[in-house]
VOGU-3710 file (C-alpha; in Angstrom, 3 decimals, decimal comma):
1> xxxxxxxxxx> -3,350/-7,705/7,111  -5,663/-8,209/10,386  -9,388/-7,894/10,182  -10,871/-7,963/14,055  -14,261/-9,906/13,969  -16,239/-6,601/14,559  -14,722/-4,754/11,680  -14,917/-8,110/9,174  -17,963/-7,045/8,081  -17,838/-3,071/6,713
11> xxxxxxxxxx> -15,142/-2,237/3,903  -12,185/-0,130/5,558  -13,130/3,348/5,255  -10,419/4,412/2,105  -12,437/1,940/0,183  -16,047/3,232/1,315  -14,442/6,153/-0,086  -14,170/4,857/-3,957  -10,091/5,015/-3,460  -8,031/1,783/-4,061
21> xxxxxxxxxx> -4,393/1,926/-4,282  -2,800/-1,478/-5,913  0,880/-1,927/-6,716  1,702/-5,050/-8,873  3,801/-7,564/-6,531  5,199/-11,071/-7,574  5,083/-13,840/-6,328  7,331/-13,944/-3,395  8,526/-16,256/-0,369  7,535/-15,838/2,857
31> xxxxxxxxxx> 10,795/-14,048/4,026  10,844/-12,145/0,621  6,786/-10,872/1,130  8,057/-10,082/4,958  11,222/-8,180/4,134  9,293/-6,376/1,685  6,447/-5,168/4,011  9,383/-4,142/6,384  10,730/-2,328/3,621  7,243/-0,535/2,791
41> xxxxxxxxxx> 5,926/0,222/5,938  7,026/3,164/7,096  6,135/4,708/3,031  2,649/3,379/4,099  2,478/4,723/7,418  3,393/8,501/6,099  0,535/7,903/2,518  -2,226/6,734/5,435  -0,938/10,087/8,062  -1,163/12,036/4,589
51> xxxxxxxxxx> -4,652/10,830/3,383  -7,720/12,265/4,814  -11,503/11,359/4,023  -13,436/14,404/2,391  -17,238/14,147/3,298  -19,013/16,177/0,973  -19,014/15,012/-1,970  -17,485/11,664/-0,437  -14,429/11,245/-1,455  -10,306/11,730/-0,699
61> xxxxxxxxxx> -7,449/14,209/0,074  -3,809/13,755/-0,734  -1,842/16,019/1,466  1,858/17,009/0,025  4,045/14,102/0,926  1,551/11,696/-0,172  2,873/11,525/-3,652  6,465/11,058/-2,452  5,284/7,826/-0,324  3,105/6,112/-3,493
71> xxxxxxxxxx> 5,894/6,912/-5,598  8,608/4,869/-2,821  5,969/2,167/-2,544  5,930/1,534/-6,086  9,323/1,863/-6,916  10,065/-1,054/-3,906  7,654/-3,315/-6,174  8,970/-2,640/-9,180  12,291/-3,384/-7,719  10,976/-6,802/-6,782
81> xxxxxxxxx> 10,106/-7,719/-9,893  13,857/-7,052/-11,094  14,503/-9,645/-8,362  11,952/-12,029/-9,202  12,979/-12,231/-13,157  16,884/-11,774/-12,356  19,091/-14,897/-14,211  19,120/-17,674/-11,387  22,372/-18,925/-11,783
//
């Protein structure tokens, strides 16, 4: 995540908007936490091209595809936490 110094002040605008989207991670290595992001980002970049901000009364819109990217998002964290509890041998 980046914050500029002129936007570290105001709440991005998806949570101005009353929507947060959480996905339970575990704790991960450095490599594992960047190979996952890799792995998510383009899911993330299609949910945020598929999201729009509705003004009155303030709030979201999913547009179809949206769905299909949570659902790929979570299913990547999930799969880490197979990972993260899998026998170490």
């Amino acid at each position: 995540m980046y914050a500029a110094e002129e936007y570290a002040e105001i709440a991005p605008a998806l949570v101005g908007a009353g929507w947060h989207y959480r996905v339970p991670v575990p704790p991960l290595s450095n490599g594992q936490a960047n190979a996952l992001l890799r792995d998510l980002a383009p899911h993330a970049e299609n949910l945020f091209k598929m999201t729009a901000i509705r003004e009155d009364p303030l709030g979201i819109i999913h547009y179809g595809g949206a769905g299909t990217a949570m659902d790929a998002i979570q299913r990547k964290c999930a799969a880490s936490w197979r990972t993260y509890y899998a026998p170490k041998e």
